[in-house]
Structure formats: structure tokens, C-alpha cells
DSSP file (Angstrom, degrees, kcal/mol; ACC not computed):
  #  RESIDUE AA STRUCTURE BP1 BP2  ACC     N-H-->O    O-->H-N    N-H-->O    O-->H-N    TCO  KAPPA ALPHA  PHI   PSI    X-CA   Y-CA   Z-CA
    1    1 A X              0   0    0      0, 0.0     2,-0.4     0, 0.0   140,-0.2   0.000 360.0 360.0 360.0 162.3  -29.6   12.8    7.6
    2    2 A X  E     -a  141   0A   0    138,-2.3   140,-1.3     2,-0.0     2,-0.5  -0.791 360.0-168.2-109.5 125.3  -28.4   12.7   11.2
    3    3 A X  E     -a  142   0A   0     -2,-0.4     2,-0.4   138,-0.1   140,-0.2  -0.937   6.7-170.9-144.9 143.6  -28.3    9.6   13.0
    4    4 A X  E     -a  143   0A   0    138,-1.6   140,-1.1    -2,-0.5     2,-0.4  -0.896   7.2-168.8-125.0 148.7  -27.7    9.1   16.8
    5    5 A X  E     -a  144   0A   0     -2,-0.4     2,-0.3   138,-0.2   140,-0.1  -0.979  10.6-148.1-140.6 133.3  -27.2    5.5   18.6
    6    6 A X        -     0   0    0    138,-0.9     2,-1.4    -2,-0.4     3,-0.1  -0.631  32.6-102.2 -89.6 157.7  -27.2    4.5   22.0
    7    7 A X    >>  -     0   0    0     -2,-0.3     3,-2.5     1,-0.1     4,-0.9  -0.597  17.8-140.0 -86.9 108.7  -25.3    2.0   23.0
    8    8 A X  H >> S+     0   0    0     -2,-1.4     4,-3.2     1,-0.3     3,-0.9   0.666  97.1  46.8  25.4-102.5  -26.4   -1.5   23.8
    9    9 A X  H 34 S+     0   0    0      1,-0.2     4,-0.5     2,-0.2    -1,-0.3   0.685 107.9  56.2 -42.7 -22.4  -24.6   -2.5   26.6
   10   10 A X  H <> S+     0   0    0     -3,-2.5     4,-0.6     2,-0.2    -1,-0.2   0.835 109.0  52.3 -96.8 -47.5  -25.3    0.7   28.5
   11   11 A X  H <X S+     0   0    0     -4,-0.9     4,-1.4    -3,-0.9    -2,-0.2   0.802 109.7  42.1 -73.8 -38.9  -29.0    0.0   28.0
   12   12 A X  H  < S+     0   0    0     -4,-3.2     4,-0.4     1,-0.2    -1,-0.3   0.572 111.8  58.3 -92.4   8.6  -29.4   -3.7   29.3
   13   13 A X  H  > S+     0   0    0     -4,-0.5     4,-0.7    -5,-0.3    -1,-0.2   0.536 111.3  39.9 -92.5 -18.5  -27.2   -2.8   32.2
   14   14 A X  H  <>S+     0   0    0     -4,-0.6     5,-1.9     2,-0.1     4,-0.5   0.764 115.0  53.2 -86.5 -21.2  -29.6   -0.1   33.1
   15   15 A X  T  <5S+     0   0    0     -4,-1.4     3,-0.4     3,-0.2    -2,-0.2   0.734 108.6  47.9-105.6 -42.4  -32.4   -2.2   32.4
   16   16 A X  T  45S+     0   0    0     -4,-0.4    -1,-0.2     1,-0.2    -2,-0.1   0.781 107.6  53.5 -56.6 -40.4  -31.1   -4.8   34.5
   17   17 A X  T  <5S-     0   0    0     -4,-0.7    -2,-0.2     3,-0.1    -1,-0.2   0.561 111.1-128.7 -82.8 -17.1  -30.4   -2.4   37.5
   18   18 A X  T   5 +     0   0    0     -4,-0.5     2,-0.3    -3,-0.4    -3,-0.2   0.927  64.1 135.9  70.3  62.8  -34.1   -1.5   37.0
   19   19 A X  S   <S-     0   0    0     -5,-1.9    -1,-0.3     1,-0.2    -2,-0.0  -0.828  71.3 -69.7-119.4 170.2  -33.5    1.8   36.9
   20   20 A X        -     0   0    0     -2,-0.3     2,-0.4    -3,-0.1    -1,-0.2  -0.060  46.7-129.5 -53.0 168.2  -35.3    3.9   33.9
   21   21 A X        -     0   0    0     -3,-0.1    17,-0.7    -6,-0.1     2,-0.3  -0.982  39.5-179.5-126.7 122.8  -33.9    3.1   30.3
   22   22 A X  E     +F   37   0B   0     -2,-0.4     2,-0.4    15,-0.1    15,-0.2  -0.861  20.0 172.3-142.6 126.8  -32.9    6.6   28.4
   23   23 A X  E     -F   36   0B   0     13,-1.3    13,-2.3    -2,-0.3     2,-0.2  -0.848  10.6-158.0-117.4-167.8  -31.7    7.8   25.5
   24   24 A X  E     -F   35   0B   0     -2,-0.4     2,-0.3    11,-0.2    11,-0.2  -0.820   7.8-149.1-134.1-178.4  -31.2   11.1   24.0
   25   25 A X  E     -F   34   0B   0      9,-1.1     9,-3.9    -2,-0.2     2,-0.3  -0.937  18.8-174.7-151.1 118.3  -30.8   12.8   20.2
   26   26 A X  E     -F   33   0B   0     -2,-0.3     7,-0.2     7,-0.2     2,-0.1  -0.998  19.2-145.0-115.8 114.3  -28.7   16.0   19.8
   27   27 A X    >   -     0   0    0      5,-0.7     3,-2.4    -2,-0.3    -2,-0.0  -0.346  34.3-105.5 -77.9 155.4  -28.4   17.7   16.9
   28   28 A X  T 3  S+     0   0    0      1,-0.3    -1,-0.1     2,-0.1     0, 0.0   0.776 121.8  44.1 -51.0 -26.9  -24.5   19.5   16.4
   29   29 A X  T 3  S-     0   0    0      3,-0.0    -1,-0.3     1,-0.0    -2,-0.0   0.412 116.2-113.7-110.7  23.6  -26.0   22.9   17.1
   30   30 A X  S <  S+     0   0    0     -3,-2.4     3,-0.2     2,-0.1    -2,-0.1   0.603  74.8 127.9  67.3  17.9  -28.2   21.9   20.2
   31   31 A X        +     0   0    0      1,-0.2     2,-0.9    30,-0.1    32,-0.3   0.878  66.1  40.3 -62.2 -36.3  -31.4   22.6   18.6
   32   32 A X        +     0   0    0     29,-0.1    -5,-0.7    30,-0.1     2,-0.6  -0.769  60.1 172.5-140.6 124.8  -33.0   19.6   19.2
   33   33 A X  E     +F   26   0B   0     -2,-0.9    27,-2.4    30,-0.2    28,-0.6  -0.817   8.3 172.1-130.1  97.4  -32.8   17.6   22.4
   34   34 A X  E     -FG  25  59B   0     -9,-3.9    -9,-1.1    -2,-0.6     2,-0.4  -0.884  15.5-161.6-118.4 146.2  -34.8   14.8   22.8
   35   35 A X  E     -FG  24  58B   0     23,-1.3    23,-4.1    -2,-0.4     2,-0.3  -0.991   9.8-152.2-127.0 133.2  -34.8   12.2   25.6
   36   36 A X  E     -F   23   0B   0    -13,-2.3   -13,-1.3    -2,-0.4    21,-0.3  -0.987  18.8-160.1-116.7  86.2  -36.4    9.0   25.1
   37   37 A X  E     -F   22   0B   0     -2,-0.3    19,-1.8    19,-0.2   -15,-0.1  -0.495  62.7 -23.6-101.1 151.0  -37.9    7.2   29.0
   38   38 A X  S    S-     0   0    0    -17,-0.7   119,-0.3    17,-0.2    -1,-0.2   0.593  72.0-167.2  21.8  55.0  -38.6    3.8   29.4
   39   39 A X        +     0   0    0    -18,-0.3   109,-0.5    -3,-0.2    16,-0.2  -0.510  17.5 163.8 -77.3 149.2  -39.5    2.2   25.8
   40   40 A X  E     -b  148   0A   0     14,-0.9   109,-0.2   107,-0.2    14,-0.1  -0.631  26.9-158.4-169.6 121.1  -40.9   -1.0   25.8
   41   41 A X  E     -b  149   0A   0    107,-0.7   109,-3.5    12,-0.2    12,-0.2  -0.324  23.6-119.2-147.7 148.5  -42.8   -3.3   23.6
   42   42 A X        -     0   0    0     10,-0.9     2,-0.3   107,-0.2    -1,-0.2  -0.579  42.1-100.8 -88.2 175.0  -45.4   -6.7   24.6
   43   43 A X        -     0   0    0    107,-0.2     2,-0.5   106,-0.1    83,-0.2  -0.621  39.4-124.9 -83.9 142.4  -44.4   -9.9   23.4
   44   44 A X        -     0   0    0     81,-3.7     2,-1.7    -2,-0.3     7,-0.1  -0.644   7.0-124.1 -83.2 131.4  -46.1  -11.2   20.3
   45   45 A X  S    S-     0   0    0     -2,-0.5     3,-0.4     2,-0.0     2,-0.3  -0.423  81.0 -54.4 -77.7  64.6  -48.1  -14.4   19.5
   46   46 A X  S    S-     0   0    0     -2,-1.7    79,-0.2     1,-0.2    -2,-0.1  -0.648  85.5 -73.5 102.6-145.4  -46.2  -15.7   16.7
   47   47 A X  S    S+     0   0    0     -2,-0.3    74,-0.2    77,-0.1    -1,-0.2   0.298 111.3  91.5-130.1   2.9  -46.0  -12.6   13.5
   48   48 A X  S    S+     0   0    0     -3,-0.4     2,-0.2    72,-0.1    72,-0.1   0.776  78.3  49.1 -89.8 -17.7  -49.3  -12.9   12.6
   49   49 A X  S    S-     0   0    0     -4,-0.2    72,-0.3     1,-0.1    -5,-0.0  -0.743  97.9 -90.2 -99.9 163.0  -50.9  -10.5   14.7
   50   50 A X        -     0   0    0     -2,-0.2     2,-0.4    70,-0.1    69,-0.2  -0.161  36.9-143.9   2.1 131.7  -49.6   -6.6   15.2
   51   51 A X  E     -I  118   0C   0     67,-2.1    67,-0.7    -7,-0.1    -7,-0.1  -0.994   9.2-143.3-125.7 127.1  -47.2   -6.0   17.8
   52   52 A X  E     -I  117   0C   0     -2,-0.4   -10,-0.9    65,-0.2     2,-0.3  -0.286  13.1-173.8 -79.1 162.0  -47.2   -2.7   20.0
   53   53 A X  E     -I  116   0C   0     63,-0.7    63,-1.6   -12,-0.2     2,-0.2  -0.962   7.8-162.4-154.6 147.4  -44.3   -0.8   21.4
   54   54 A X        +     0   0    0     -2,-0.3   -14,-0.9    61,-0.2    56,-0.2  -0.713  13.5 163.2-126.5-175.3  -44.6    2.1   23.8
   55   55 A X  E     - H   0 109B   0     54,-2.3    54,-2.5    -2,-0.2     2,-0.5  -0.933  32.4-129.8 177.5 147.6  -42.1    5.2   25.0
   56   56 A X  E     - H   0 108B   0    -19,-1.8     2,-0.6    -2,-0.2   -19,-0.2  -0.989  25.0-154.8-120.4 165.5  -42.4    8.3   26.6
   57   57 A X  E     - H   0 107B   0     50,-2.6    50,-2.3    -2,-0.5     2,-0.4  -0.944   5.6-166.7-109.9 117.5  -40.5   11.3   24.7
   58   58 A X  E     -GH  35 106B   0    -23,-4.1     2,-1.8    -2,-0.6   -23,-1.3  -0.929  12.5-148.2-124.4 128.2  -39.3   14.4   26.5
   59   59 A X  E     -G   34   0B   0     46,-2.3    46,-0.3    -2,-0.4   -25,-0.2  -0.717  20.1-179.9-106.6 101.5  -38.3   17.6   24.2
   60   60 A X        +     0   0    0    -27,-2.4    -1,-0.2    -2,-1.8     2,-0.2   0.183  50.1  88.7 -70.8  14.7  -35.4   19.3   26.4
   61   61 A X  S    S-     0   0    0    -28,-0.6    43,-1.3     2,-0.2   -29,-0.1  -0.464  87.7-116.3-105.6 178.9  -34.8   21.8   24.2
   62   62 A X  S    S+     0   0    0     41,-0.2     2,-0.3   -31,-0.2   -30,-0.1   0.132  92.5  70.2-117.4  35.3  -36.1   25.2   23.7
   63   63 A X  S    S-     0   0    0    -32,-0.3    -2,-0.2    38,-0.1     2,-0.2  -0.932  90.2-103.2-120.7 154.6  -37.7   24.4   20.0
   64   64 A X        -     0   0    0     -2,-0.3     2,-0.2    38,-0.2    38,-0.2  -0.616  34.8-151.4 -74.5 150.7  -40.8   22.2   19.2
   65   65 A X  E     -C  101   0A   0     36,-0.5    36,-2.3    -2,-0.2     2,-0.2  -0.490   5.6-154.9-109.0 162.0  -39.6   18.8   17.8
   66   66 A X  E     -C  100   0A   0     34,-0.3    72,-0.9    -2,-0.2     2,-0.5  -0.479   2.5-154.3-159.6  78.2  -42.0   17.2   15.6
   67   67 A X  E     +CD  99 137A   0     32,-0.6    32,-4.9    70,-0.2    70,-0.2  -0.406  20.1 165.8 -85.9 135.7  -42.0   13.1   15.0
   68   68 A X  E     -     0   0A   0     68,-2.8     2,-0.3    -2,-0.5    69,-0.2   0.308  50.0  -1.8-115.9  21.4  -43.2   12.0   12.1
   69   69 A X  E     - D   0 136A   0     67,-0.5    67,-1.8    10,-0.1     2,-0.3  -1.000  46.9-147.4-176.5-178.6  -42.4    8.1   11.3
   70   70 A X  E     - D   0 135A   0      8,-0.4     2,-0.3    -2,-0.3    65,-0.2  -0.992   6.3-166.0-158.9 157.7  -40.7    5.3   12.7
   71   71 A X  E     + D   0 134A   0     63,-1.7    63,-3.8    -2,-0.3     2,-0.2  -0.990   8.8 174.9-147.5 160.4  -38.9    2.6   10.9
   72   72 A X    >   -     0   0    0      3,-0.3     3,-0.9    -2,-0.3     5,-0.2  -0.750  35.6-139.1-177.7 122.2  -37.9   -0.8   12.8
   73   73 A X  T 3  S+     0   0    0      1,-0.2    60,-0.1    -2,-0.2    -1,-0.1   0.631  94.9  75.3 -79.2  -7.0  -36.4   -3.4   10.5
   74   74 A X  T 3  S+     0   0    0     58,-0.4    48,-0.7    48,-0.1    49,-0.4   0.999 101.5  72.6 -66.5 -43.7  -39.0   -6.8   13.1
   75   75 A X    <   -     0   0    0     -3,-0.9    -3,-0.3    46,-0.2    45,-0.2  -0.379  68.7-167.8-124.6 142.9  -41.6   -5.1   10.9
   76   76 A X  S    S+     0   0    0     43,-1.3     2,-0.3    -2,-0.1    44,-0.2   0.326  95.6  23.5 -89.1  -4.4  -42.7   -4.9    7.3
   77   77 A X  B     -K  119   0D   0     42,-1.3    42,-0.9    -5,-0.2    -2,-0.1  -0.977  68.3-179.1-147.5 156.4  -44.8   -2.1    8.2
   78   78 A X        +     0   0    0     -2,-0.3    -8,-0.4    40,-0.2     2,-0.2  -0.204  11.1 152.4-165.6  95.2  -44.6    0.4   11.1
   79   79 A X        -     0   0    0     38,-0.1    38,-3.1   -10,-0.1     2,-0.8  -0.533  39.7-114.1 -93.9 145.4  -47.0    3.7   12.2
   80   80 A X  B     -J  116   0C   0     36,-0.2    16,-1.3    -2,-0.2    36,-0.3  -0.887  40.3-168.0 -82.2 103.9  -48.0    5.6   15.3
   81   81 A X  B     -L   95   0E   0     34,-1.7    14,-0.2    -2,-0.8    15,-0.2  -0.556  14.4-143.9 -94.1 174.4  -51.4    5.2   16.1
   82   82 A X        -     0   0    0     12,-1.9    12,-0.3    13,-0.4     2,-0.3  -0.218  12.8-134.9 -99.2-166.3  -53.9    6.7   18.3
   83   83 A X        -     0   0    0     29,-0.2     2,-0.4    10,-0.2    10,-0.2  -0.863  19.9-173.0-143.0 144.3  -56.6    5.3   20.0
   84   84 A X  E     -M   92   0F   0      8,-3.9     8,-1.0    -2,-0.3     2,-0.6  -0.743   8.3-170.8-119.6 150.7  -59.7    6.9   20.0
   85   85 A X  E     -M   91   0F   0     -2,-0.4     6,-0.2     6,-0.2     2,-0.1  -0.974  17.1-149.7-133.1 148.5  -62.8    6.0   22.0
   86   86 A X    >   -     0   0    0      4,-0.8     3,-0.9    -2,-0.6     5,-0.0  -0.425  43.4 -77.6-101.3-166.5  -66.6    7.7   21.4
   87   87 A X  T 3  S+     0   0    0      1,-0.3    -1,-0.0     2,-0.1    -2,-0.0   0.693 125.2  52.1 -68.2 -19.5  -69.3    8.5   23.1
   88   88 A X  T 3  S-     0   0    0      2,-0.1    -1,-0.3     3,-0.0     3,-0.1   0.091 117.5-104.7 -85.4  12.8  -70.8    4.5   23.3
   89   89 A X  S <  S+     0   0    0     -3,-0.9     2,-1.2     1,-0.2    -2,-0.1   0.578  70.2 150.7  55.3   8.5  -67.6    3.5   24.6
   90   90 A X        -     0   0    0     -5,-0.1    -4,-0.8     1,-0.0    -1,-0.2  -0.643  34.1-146.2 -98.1 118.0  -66.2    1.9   21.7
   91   91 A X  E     +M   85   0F   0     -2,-1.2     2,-0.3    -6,-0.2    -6,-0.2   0.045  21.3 169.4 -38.8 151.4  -62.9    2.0   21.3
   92   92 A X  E     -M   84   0F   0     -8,-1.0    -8,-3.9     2,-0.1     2,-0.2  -0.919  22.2-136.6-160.2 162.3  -60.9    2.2   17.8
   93   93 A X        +     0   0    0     -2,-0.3     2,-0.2   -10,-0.2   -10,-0.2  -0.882  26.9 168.6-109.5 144.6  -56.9    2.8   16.5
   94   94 A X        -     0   0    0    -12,-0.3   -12,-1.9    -2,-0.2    -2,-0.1  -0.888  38.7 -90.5-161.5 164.0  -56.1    5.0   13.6
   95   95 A X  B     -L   81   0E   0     -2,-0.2   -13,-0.4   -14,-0.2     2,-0.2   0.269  44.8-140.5 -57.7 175.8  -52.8    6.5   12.1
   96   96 A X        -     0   0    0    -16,-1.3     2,-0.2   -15,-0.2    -1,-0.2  -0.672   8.6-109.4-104.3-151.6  -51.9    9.7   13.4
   97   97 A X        -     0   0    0     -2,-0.2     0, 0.0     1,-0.2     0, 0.0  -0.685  59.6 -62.6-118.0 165.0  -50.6   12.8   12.0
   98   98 A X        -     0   0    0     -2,-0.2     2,-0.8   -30,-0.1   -30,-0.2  -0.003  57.3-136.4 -30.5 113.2  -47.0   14.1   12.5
   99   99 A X  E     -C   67   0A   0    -32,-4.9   -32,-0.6   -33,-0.1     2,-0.3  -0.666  15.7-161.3 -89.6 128.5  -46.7   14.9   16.5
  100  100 A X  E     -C   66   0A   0     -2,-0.8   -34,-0.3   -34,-0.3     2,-0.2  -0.611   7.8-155.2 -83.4 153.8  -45.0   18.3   17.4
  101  101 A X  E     -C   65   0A   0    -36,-2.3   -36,-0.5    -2,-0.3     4,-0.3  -0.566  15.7-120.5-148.7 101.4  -43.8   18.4   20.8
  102  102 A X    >   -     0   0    0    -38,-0.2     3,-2.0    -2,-0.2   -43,-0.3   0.104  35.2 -83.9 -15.9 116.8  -43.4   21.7   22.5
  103  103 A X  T 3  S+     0   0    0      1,-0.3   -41,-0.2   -43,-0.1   -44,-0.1   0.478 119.3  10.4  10.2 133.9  -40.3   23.2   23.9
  104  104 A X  T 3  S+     0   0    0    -43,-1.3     2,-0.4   -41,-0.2    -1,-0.3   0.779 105.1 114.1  44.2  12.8  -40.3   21.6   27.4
  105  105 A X    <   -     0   0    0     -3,-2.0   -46,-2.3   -46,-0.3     2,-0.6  -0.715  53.0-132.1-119.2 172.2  -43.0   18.8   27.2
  106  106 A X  E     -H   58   0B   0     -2,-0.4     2,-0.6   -48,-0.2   -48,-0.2  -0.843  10.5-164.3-104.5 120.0  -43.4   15.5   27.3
  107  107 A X  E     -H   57   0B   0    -50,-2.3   -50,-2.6    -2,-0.6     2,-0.6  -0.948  11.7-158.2-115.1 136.0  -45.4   13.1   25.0
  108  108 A X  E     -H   56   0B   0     -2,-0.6     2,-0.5   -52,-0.2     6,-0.4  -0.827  10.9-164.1-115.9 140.1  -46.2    9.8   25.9
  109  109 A X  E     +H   55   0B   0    -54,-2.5   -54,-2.3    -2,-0.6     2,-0.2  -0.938  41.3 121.5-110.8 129.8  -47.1    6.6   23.8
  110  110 A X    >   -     0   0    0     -2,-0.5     3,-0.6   -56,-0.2     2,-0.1  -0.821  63.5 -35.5-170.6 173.2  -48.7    3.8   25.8
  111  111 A X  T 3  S+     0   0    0      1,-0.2     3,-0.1    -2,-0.2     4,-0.1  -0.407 117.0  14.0 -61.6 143.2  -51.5    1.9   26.1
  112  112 A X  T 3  S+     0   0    0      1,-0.2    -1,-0.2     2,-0.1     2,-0.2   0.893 127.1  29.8  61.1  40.1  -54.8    3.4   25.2
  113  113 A X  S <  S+     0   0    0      1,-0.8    -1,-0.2    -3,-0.6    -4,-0.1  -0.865 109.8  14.6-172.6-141.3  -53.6    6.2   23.7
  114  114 A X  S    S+     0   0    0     -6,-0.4    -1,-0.8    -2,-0.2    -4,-0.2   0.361  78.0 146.6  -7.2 174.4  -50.3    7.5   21.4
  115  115 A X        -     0   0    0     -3,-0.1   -34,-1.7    -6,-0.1     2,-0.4  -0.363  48.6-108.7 125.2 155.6  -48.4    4.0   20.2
  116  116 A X  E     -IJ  53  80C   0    -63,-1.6   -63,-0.7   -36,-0.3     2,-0.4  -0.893  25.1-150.4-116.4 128.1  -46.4    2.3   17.6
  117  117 A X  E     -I   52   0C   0    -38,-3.1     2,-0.5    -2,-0.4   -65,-0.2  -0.764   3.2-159.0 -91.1 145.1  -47.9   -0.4   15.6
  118  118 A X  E     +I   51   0C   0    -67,-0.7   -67,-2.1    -2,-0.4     3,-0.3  -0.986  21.0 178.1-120.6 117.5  -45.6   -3.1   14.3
  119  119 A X  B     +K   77   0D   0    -42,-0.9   -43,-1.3    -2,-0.5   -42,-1.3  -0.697  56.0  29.8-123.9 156.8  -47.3   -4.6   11.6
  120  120 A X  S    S-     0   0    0     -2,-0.3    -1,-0.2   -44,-0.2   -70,-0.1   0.828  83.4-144.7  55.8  29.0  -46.0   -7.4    9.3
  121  121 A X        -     0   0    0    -72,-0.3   -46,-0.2    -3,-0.3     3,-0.1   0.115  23.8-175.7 -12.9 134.4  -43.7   -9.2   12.1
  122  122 A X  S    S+     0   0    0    -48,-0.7     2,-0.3     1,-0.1    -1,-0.2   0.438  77.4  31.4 -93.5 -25.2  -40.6  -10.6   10.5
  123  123 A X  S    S-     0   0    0    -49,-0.4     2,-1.0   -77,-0.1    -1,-0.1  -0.888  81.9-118.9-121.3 138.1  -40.0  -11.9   14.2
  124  124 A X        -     0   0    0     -2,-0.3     2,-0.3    -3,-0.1   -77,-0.1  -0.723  36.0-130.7 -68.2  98.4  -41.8  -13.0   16.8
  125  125 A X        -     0   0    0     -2,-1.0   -81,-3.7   -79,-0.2     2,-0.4  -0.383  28.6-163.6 -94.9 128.5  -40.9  -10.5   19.8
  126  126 A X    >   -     0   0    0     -2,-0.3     3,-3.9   -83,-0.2    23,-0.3  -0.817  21.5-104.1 -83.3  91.8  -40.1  -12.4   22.7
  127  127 A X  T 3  S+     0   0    0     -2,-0.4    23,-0.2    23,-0.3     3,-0.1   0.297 107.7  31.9 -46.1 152.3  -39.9  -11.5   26.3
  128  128 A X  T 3  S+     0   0    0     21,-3.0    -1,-0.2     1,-0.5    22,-0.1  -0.160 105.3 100.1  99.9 -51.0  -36.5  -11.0   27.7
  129  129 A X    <   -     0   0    0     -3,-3.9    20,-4.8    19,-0.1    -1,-0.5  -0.064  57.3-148.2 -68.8-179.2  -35.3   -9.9   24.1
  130  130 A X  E     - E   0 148A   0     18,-0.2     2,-0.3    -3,-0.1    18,-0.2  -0.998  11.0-175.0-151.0 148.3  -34.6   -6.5   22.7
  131  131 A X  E     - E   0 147A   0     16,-1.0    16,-1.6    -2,-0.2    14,-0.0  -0.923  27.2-101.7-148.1 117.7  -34.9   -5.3   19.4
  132  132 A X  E     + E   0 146A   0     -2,-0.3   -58,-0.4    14,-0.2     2,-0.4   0.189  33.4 171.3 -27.0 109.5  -34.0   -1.7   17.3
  133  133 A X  E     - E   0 145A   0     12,-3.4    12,-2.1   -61,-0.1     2,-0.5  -0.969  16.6-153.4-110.3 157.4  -36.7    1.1   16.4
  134  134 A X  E     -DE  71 144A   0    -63,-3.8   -63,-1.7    -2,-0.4     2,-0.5  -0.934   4.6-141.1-134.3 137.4  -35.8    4.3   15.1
  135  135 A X  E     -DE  70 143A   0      8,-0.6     8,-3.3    -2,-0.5     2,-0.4  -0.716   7.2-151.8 -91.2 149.8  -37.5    7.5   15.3
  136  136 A X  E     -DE  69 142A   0    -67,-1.8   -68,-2.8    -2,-0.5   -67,-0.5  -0.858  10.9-166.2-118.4 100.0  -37.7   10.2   12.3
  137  137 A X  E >   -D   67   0A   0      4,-3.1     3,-0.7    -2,-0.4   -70,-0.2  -0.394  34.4-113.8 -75.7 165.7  -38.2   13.9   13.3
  138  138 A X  T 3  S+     0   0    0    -72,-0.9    -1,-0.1     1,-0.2   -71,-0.1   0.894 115.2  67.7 -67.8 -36.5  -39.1   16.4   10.7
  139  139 A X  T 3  S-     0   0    0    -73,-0.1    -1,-0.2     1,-0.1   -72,-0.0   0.646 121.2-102.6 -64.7 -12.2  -35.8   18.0   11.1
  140  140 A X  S <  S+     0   0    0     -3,-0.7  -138,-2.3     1,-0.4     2,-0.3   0.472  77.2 138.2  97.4  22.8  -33.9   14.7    9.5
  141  141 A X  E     -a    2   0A   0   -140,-0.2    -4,-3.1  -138,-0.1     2,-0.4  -0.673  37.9-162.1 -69.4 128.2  -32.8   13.4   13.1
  142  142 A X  E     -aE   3 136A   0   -140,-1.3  -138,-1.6    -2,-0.3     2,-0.3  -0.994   2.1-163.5-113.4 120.4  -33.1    9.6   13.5
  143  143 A X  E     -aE   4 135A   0     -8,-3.3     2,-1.1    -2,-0.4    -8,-0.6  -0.858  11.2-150.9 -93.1 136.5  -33.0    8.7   17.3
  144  144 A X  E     +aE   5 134A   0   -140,-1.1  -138,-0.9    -2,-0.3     2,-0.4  -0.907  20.0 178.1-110.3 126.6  -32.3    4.8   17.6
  145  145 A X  E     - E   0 133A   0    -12,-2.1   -12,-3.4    -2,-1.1     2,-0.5  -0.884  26.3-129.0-107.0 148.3  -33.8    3.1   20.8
  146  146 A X  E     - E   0 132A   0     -2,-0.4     2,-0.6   -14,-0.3   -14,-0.2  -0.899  18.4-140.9 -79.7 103.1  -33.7   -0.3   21.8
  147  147 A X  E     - E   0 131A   0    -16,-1.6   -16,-1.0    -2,-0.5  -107,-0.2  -0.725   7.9-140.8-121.9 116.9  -36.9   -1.7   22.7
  148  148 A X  E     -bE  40 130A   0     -2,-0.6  -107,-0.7  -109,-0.5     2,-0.3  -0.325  21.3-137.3 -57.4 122.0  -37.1   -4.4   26.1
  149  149 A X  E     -b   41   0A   0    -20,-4.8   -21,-3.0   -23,-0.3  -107,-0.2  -0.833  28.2-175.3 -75.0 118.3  -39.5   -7.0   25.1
  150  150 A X        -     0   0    0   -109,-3.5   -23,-0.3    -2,-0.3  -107,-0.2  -0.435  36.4 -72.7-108.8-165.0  -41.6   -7.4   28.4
  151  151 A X    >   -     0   0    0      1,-0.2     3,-1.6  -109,-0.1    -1,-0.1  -0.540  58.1 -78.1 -95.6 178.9  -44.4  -10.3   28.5
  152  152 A X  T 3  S+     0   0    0      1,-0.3    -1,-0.2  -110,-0.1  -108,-0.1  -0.134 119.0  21.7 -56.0 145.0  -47.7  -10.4   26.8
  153  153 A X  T 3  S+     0   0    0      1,-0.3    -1,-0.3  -110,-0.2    -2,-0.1   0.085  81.6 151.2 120.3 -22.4  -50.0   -8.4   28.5
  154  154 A X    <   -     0   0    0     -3,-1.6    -1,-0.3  -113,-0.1     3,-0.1   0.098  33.3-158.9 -80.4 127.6  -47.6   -6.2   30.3
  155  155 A X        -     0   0    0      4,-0.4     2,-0.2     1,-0.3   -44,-0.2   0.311  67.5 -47.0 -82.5   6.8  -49.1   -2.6   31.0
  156  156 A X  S >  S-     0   0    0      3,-0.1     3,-1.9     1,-0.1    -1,-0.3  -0.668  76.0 -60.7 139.9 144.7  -45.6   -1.1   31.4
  157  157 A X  T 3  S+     0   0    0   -119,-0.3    -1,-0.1     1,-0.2  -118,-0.0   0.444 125.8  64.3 -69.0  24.1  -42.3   -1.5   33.0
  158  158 A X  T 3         0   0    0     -3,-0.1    -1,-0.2     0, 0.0    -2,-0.0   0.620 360.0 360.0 -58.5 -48.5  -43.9   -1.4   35.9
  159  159 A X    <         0   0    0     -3,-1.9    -4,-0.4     0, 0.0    -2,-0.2   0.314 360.0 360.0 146.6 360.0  -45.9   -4.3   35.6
């Protein structure tokens, strides 16, 4: 399996400057080129509950990309859900399925929609920290990001 790392430093110095936070994952023959914008994750209340992390994903390449998992050693468990709302307005989460992402598009995981569940905290995550995920393509590419703990509540790094 293929595994790409950003560095660290590179990432809290961008993060600092408040400029976007990015990395990317390039396979050795340039098939698959993914860029990773602004991940970021809420703070947790203790481990007992689920903790969220968000991203967007942009497939710069000219093949579809396809993630299917995530692994991130704060967690005993970890999925991409969806969130789905019906016709009464009630809301619900449930896994998804392996996401393709087209040649030149973007998918984004955020609130109310796409997202990574962190289930089974080993840690509490704590604004101000930062803490590993990696994502798993079909193709056997692992991206590792680093994901900016902002505070509870937080809609984005925006605010």
C-alpha cells in the first residue's frame, strides 16, 4: 500500500497564518491526485460521546478516485456518514457507501451532510490541538491529514 504524509510543521504554520490548510496524495504514475482543503474536527466533551471531523476533497486528476474508509488511531471506531433528512424534517446519520469522485470535482464532508464519525474516543479532542486521520482510496493510497481541533460548536474554520 502507498502511503503519503504531510508534514506537521508545514501544516500549523499555515494554520497559524490562517491561510487554507492542504494536502495532497500522488500516486508514482500520476494517476491519482487528490488535494485535501481545510480539515477540521469540533472539540469533544470528554470520549463518551462521538466526535465529528470534516474536509473538503478535490480530485485533480483526470481519473475518478474512490474513498472508501478512514482509520485514525483517537478512535476505536471510525466511518463516513451521511446525513439524511425526510420529508417531516427529521433528520438522521447513516454509514455511507464507498464515495467515487469524479475527474475534476470536489466532494465536501461537513456539517449536515458527508462526515467522519469518530466513535470510541481514546482522547478527548481538545481545541487548539491536532490529531492524525488517514484516508483509504480503493486504489490502496493512504492520504494522512492532520486534523485542527477547533471549539465545540464550530461550523467551520470560518467560524
Amino acid at each position: 500500500m502507498k502511503r503519503i504524509a504531510k508534514g506537521i510543521r508545514g501544516l500549523i504554520c499555515t494554520l497559524l497564518m490562517g491561510m487554507p490548510a492542504v494536502s495532497t496524495a500522488e500516486d508514482t504514475n500520476g494517476a491519482i491526485k487528490v488535494v485535501v482543503e481545510q480539515p477540521w474536527a469540533r472539540a469533544s466533551l470528554g470520549t463518551s460521546r462521538p466526535g465529528g471531523a470534516y474536509l473538503t476533497l478535490r480530485n485533480a486528476g483526470e481519473k475518478p478516485v474512490t474513498l472508501i474508509g478512514i482509520r485514525a488511531d483517537i478512535a476505536g471506531m471510525t466511518s463516513i456518514h451521511e446525513t439524511q433528512t425526510d420529508n417531516n424534517g427529521v433528520s438522521s446519520m447513516m454509514p455511507a457507501a464507498d464515495i467515487e469522485i469524479p475527474a475534476g470535482e470536489t466532494l465536501s464532508l461537513k456539517p449536515g451532510s458527508y462526515h467522519i464519525m469518530l466513535m470510541k474516543l481514546q482522547a478527548p479532542l481538545v481545541e487548539g490541538e491536532t490529531f492524525p486521520i488517514i484516508l483509504l482510496f480503493a486504489d490502496g493510497t493512504e492520504l494522512e491529514v492532520m486534523m485542527p481541533v477547533l471549539r465545540i460548536g464550530a461550523r467551520g474554520p470560518e467560524g
